[in-house]
C-alpha positions as CSV (number, residue, x, y, z in Angstrom):
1,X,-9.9,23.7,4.2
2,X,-8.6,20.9,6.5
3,X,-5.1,22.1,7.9
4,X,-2.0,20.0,8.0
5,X,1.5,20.1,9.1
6,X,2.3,18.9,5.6
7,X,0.7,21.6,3.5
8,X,2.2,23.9,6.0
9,X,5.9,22.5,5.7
10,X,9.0,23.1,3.5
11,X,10.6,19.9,1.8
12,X,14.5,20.2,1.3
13,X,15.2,17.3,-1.0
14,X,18.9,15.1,-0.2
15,X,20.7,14.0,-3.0
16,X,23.1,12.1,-0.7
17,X,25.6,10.8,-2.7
18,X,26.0,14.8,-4.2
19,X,25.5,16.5,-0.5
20,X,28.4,15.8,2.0
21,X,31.3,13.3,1.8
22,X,32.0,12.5,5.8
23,X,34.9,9.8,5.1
24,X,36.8,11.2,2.4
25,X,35.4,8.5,0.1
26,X,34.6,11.0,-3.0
27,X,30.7,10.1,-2.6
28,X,27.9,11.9,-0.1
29,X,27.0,9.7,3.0
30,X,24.5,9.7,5.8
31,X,27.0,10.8,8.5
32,X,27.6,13.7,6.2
33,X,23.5,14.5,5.7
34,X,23.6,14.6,9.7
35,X,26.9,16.4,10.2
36,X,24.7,19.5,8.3
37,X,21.8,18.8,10.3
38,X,22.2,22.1,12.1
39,X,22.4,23.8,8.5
40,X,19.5,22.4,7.4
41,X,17.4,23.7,10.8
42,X,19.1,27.3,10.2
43,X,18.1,27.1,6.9
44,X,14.4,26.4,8.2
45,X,13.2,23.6,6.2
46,X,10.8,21.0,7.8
47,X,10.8,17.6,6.0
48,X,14.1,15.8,4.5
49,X,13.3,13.8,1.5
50,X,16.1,12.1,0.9
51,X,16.7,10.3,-2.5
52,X,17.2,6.2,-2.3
53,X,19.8,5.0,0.2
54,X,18.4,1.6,0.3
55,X,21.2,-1.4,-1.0
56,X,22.0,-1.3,-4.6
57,X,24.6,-2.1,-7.1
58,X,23.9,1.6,-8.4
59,X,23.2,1.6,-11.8
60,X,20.6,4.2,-11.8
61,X,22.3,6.3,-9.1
62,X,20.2,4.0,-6.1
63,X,16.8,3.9,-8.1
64,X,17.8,0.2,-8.6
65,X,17.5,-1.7,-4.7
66,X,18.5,-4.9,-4.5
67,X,17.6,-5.1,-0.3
68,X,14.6,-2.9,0.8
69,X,15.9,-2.8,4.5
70,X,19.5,-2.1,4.1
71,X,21.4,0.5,3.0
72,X,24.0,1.1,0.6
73,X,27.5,0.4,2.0
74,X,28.4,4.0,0.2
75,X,26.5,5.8,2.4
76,X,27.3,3.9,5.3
77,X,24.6,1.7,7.9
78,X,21.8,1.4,9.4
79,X,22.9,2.3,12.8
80,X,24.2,5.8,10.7
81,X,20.3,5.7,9.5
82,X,18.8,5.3,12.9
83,X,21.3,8.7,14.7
84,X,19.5,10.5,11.6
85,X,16.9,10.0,12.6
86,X,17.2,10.4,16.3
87,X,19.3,13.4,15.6
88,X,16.6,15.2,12.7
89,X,14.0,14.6,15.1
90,X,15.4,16.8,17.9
91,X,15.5,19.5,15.2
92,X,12.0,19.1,14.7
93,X,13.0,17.7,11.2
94,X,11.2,15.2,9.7
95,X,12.7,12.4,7.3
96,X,10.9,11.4,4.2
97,X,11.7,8.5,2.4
98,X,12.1,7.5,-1.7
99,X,10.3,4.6,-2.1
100,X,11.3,2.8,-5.3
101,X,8.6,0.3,-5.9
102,X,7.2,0.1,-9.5
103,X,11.2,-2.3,-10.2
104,X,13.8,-3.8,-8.3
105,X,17.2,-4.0,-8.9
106,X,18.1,-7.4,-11.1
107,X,20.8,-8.4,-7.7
108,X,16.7,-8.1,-5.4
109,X,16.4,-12.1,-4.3
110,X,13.5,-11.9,-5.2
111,X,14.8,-11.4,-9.0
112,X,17.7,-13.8,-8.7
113,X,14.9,-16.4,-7.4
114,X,12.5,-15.5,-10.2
115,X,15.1,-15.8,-13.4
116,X,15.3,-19.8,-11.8
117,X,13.0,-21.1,-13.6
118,X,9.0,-20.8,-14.4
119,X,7.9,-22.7,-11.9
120,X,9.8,-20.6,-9.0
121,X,7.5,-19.2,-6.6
122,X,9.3,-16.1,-7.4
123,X,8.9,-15.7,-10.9
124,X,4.9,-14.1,-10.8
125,X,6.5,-11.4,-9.5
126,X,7.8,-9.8,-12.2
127,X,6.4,-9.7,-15.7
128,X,7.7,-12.1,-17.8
129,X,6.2,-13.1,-21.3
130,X,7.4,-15.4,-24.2
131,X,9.3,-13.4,-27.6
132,X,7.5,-13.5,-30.9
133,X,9.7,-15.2,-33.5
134,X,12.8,-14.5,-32.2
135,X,12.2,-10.8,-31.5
136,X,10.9,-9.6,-27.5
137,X,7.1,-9.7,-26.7
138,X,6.0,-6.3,-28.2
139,X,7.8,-3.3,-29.7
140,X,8.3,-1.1,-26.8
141,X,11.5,1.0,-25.9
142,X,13.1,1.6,-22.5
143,X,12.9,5.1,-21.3
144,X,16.6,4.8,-20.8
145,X,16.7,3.6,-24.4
146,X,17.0,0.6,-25.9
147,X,14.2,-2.0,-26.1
148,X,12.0,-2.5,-22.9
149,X,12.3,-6.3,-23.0
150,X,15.9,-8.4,-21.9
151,X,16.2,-11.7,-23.2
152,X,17.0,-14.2,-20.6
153,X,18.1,-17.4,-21.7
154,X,18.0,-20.0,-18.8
155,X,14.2,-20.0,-19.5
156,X,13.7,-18.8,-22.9
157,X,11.7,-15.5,-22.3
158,X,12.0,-11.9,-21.7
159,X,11.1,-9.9,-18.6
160,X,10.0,-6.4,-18.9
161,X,12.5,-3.3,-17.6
162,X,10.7,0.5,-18.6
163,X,14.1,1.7,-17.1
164,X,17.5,0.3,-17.3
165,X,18.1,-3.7,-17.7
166,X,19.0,-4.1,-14.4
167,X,15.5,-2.7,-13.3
168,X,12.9,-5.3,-13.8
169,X,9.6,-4.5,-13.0
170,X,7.9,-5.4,-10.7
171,X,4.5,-7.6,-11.3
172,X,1.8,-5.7,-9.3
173,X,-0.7,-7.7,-10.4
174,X,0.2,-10.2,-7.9
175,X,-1.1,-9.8,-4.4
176,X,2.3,-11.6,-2.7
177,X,4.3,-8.3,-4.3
178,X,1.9,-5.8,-3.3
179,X,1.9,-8.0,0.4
180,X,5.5,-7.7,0.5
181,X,6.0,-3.6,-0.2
182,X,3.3,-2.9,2.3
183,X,5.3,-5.0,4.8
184,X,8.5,-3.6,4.1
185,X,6.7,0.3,3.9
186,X,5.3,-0.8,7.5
187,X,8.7,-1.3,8.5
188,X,9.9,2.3,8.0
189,X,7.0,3.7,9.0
190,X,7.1,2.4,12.4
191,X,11.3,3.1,12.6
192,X,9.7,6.5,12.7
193,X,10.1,7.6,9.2
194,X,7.6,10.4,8.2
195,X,6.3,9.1,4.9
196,X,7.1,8.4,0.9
197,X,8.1,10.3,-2.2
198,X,6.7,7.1,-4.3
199,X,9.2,6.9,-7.3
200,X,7.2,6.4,-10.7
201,X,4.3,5.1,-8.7
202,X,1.8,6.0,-11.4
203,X,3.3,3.5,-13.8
204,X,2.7,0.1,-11.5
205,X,0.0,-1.1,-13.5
206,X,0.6,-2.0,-17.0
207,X,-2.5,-3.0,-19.9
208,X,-2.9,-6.5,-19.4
209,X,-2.2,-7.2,-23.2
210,X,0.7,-5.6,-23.6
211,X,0.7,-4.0,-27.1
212,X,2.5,-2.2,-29.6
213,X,3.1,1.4,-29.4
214,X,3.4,4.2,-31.9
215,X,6.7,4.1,-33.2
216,X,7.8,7.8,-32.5
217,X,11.4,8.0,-33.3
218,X,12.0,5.1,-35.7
219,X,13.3,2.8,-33.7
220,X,10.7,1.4,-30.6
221,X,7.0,1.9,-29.8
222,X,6.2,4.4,-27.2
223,X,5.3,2.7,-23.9
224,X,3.8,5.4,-22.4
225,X,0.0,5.1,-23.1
226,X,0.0,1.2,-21.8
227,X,2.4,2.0,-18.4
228,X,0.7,5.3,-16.9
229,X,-1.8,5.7,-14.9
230,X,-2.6,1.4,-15.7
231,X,-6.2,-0.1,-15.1
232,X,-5.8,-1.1,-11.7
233,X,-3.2,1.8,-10.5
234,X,-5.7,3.4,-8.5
235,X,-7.5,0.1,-7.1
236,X,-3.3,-1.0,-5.6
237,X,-2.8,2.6,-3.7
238,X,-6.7,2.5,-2.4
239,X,-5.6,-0.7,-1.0
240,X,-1.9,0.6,-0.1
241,X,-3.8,3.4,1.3
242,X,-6.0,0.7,3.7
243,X,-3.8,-1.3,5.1
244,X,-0.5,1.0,5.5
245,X,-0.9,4.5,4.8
246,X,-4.4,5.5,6.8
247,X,-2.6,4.1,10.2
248,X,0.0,6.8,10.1
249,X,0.0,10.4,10.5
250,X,2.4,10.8,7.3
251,X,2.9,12.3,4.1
252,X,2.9,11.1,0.7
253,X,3.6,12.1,-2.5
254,X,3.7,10.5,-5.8
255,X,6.0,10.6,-9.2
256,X,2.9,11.0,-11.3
257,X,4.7,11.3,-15.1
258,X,1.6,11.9,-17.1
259,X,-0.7,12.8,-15.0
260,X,-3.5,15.3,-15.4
261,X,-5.5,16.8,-13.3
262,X,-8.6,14.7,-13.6
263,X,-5.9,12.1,-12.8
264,X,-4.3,14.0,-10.0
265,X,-7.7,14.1,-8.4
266,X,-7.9,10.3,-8.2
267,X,-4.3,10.5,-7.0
268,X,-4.4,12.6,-4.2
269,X,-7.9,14.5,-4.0
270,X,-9.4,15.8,-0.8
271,X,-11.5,12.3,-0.3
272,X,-9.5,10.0,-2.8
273,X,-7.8,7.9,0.4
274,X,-4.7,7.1,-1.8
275,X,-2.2,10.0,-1.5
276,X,-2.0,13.3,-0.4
277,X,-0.3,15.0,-3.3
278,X,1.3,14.2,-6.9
279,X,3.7,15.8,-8.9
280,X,3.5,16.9,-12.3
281,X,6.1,17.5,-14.9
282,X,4.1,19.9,-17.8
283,X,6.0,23.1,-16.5
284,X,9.3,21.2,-16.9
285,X,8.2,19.8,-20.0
286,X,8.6,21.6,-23.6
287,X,5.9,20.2,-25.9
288,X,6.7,18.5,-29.0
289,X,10.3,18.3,-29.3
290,X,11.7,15.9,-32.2
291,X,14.1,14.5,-29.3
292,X,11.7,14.0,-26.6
293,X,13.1,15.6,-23.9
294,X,16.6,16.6,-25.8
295,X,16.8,20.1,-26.0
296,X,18.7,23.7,-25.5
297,X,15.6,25.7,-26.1
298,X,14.8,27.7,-22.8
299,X,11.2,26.6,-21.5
300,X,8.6,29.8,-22.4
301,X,7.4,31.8,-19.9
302,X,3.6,31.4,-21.4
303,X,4.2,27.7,-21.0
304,X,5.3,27.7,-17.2
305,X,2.3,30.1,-16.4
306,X,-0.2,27.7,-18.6
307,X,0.6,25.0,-16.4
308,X,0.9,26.5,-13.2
309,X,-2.6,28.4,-13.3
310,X,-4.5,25.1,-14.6
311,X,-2.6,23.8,-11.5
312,X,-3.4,26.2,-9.2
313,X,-6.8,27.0,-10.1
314,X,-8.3,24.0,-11.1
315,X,-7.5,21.6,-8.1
316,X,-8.6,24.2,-6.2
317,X,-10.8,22.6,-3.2
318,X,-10.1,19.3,-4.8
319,X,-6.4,18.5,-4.4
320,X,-2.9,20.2,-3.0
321,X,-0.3,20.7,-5.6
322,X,3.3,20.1,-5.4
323,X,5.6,23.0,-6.0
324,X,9.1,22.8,-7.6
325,X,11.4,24.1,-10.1
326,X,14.4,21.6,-10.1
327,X,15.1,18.0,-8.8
328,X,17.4,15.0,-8.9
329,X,16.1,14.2,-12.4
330,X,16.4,18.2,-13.7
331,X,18.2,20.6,-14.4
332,X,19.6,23.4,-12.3
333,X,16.3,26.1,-12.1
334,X,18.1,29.3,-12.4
335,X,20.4,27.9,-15.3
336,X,16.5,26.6,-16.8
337,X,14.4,29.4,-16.3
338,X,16.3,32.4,-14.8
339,X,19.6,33.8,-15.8
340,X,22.9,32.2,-15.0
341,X,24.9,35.0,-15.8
342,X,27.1,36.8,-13.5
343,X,25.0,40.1,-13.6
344,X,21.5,38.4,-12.9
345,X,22.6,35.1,-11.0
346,X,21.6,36.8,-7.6
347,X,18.7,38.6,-8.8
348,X,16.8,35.7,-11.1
349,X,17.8,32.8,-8.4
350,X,15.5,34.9,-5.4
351,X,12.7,36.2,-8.6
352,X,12.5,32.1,-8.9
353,X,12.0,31.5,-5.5
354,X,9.5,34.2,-5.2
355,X,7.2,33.0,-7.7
356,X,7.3,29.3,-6.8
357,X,7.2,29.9,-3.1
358,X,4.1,32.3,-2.6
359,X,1.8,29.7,-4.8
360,X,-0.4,27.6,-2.9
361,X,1.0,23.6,-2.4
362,X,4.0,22.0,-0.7
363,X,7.7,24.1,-1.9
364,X,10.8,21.5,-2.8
365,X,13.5,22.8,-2.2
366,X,16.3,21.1,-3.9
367,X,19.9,20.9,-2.4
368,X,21.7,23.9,-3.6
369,X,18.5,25.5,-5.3
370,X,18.9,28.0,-1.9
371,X,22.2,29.4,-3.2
372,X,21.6,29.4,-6.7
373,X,23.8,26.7,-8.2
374,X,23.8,26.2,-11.7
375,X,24.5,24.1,-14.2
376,X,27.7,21.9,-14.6
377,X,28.4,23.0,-18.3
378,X,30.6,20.0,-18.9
379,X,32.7,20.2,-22.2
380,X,33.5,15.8,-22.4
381,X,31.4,13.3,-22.4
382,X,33.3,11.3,-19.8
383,X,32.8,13.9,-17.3
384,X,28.9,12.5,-17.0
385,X,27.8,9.6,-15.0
386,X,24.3,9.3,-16.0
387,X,23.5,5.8,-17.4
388,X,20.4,7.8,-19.4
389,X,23.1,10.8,-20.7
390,X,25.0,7.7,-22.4
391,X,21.9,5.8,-23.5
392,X,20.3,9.2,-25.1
393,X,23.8,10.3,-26.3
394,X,24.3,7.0,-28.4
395,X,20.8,6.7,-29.6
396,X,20.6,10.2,-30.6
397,X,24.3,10.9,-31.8
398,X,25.1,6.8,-34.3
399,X,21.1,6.4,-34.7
400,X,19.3,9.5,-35.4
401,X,21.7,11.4,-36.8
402,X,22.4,14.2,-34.4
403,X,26.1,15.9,-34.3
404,X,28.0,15.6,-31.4
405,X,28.7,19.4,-30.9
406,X,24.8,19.3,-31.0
407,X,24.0,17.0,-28.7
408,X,26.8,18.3,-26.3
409,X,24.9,21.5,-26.0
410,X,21.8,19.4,-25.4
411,X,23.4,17.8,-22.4
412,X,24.7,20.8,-21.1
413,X,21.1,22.1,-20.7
414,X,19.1,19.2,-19.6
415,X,20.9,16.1,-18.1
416,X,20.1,14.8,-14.9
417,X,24.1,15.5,-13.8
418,X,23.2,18.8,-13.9
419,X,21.7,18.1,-10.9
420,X,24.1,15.7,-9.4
421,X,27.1,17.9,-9.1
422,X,28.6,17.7,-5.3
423,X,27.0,20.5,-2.9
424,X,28.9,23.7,-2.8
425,X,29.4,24.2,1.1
426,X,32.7,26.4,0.6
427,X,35.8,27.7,-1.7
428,X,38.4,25.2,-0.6
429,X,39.3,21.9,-2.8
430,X,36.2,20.2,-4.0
431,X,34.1,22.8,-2.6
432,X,34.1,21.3,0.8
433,X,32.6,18.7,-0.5
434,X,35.2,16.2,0.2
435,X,38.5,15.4,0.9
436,X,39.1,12.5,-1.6
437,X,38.6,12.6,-5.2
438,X,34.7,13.3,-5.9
439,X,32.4,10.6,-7.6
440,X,31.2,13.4,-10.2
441,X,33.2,16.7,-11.2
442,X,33.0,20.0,-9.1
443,X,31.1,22.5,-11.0
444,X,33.9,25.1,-11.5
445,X,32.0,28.1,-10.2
446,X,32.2,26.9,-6.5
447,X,34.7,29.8,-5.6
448,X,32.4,32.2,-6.5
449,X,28.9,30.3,-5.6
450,X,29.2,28.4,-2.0
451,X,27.3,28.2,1.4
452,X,30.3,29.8,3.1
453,X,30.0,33.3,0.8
454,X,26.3,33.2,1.5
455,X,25.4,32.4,5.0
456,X,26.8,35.6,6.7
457,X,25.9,38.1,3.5
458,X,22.4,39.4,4.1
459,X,22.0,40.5,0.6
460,X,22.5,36.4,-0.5
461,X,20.6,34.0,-2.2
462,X,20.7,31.6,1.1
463,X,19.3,34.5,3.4
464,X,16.7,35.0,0.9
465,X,15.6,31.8,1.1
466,X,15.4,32.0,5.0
467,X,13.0,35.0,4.4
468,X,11.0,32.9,1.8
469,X,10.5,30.0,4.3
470,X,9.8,32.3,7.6
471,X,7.1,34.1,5.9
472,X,5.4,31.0,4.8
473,X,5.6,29.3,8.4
474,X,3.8,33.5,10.0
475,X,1.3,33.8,6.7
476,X,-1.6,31.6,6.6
477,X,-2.7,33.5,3.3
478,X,0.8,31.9,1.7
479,X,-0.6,28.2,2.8
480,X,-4.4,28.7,2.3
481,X,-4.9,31.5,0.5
482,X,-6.9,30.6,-3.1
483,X,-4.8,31.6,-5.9
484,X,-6.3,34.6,-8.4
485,X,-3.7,34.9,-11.6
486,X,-3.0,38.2,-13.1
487,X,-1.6,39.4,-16.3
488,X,-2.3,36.2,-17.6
489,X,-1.4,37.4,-21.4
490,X,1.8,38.4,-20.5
491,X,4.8,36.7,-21.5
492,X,7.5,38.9,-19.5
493,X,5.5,38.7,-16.2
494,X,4.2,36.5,-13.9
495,X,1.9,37.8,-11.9
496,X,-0.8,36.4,-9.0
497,X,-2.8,37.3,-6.1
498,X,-3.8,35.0,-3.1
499,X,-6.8,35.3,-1.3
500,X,-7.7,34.4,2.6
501,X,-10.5,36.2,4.5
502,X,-10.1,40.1,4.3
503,X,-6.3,39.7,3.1
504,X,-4.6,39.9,-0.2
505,X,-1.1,38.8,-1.3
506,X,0.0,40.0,-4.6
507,X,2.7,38.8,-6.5
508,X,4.8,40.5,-9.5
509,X,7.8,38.9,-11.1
510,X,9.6,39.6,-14.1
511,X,11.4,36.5,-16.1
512,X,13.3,39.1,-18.3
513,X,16.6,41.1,-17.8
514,X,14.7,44.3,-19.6
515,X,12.5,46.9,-17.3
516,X,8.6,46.2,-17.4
517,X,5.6,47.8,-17.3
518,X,2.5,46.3,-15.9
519,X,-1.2,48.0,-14.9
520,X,-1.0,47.4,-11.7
521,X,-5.1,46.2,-9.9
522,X,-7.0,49.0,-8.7
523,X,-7.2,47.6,-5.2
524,X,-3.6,47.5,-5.0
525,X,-3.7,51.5,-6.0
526,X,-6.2,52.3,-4.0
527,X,-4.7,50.8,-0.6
528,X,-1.7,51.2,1.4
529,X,0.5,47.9,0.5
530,X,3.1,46.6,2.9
531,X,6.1,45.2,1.1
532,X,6.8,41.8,2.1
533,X,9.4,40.4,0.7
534,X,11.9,41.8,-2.6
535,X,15.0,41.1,-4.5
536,X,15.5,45.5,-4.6
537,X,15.7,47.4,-1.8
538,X,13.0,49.8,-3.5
539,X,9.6,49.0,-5.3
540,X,7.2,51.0,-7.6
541,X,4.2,49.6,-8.1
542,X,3.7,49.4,-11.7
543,X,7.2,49.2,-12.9
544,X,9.2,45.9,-12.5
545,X,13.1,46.1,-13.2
546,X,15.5,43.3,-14.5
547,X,14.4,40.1,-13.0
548,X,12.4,42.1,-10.2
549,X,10.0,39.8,-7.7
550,X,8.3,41.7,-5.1
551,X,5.5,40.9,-2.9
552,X,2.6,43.0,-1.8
553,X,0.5,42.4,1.4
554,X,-3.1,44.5,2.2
């Protein structure tokens, strides 16, 4: 396998409007991402990717850019950009950008221009169509809710938004939009940016005709089949690939919703010349909800190690895989999947870590993942900012029918502001966070979970974390090694073994708070294990207690 410092890097992912609040404004800013610069290099981590900080009138939290090479006045200016750089550099940190490409905010020129009039040399470059008897094009609904098509009267048509209204997409199909992203990603690249996280890229092509979907929910048609992974997807990032991407020594990876692995392949495989990885959503993903994603169910274990083995094993020698638990647009992965509780908060935050971190792919860290934080648990509505909390909560609560205590609970376990809750550097006011009055609410645990409590406790989440990260960067087995799962028909354990030359990693975690039993592999009996890494001071091969994770090296 080819090496590279990509596959062989950690990714710490910036939030920065949630990370660290330099002017006592209330929201994150870029003198505050730089300000913990030398927290991020103790920490380890190699590559910043650092959610949307391009100018925008914020409606989807920066996802919506109305200028592509400015940035937001919240988070201050491009001369604050350009010492971030400078300064992440000397670290040997590298920055990753969020490119936002498949829409624009509806304040981009190029949108203002476009809504003119249907002979503006703008207006091919979003997708506009004519309504059919007084109703919008087809049936499809926003994935923020709503229909997908905004009326727009100074020319009688509608224009097509898969997102919010004020995040018309872009028209792809047109060689002057794809000739004005790879200028601008040119740009970047040669300010001395290290590549793209490409926002929703796999949904930049769109079927030509436009037709119905399935009505799922009794309301709208379901986009979905007629936006991902389009006809020409792959033929744009070949060409993205060509004339911007190859002439860089970069990374890239793409916001593949739906993908599968024959997909992934096309994506980002070994010879594909379009990206170098994808993510996929399955292990976030509970199948066949009657809300979509609008849940409180926990996500089964069976189901996480499903996907992740497919993963692992079958773009083996074909592609690199992407590994996470949480992001921006999840939430909190010890709240999700581990155990939240005061008892097992510790313990279940490193077992979570363990398992993700000794798979083979790229680990994502995301901001405040490395000292467990959990879930906001919110009790008002108003206390949420997410424009898709308030879409979801009205669609579900006046049109389908869904109580409000219900839905609450719902939003407690899965909205994005789970996510989006201010970084919890110590136990003073705002957890450090800020001196002003914070653009989202404090989660209230701070005083108990905090980078202060953790950094000098070697027992802590945080120094845990350091260990995961140093063993990766002194193992080539944890990079290259092929993946080998175990105890596949368990559904307390997950269990794996890597592979590289005459070495073996084996892995052993327990998702549950109860002791288990597991028949341990013969080799691993037979030999004298090192123990590399555990949550418990003391191991016994064979037994795993509450929430145990504990490596073995021969």
């Amino acid at each position: 396998m080819e090496r590279a410092w990509w596959k062989e890097s950690i990714v710490y992912q910036i939030y920065p409007r949630s990370f660290y609040d330099s002017n006592g404004d209330g929201i994150g800013d870029i003198q505050g991402i730089i300000s913990k610069l030398d927290y991020l290099s103790d920490l380890g981590v190699d590559i910043l990717w650092i959610c949307p900080m391009y100018k925008s009138p914020n409606t989807d939290n920066g996802y919506d850019i109305s200028d592509y090479k400015e940035i937001m006045t919240d988070f201050g200016t491009m001369e604050d950009f350009d010492e971030l750089l400078e300064k992440a550099h000397k670290r040997n940190i590298k920055i990753v950008m969020d490119l936002v490409v498949n829409h624009t905010s509806d304040e981009h020129p190029w949108f203002i221009e476009s809504r003119k009039s249907k002979d503006n040399p703008y207006r091919d470059y979003y997708i506009w169509r004519e309504g059919k008897e007084d109703n919008p094009p087809n049936n499809w609904g926003s994935w923020f809710g709503g229909p997908a098509w905004e009326y727009d009267k100074t020319t009688d048509m509608y224009y097509l938004h898969i997102f919010s209204k004020k995040q018309p997409d872009l028209n792809w199909d047109n060689p002057k939009v794809r000739e004005e992203v790879f200028d601008m990603m040119k740009w970047w690249l040669d300010k001395g940016v290290a590549g793209f996280r490409m926002d929703v890229i796999s949904l930049i092509s769109k079927h030509p005709d436009l037709p119905d979907g399935e009505v799922q929910d009794g309301i709208y048609g379901n986009l979905s089949p007629y936006c991902i992974n389009g006809p020409h997807v792959h033929d744009y990032l070949k060409e993205m690939y060509g004339k911007v991407l190859s002439k860089y020594d970069i990374m890239t990876v793409g916001e593949a919703t739906g993908v599968t692995i024959d997909e992934a392949v096309k994506y980002a495989g070994y010879n594909s010349k379009e990206l170098h990885s994808v993510f996929q959503f399955e292990h976030v993903d509970i199948q066949d909800e009657k809300y979509g994603k609008w849940t409180d169910k926990k996500v089964p274990l069976k189901h996480i190690k499903e996907v992740f083995i497919k993963w692992q094993t079958q773009l083996e020698g074909k592609a690199w895989n992407c590994l996470f638990w949480s992001n921006h647009d999840q939430p909190r992965a010890v709240s999700r999947f581990g155990d939240d509780s005061e008892m097992y908060h510790s313990l279940s935050a490193k077992m979570l870590a363990t398992c993700l971190h000794m798979m083979k792919g790229t680990p994502y860290i995301y901001q405040g993942e490395e000292i467990g934080m959990t879930n906001a648990n919110f009790e008002d509505l108003n206390e949420y900012r997410d424009l898709e909390t308030f879409n979801a909560y009205d669609k579900l609560v006046h049109h389908l029918g869904v109580k409000h205590d219900t839905m609450m609970k719902y939003l407690k376990c899965i909205s994005r502001d789970n996510a989006r809750t201010p970084m919890q550097w110590n136990s003073s006011k705002n957890a450090g966070f800020t001196t002003g009055t914070p653009w989202i609410r404090v989660n209230d645990n701070y005083d108990k979970i905090n980078v202060e409590n953790q950094k000098n406790d070697p027992l802590s989440i945080y120094n845990y974390y350091k260990k995961l990260i140093q063993l990766r960067h002194n193992y080539d087995i944890i990079v290259y090694g092929t993946f080998v799962p175990l105890l596949e028909d368990s559904e307390k354990i997950f269990a794996y073994k890597r592979r590289l030359g005459n070495n073996r990693l084996y892995v052993f975690c327990n998702f549950t708070k109860d002791k288990q039993l597991y028949e341990a592999p013969e080799e691993l009996l037979l030999s004298n294990p090192r123990t590399l890494i555990s949550n418990y001071d003391t191991n016994v091969i064979g037994l795993l207690k509450p929430y145990e994770a504990v490596i073995y090296l021969i």
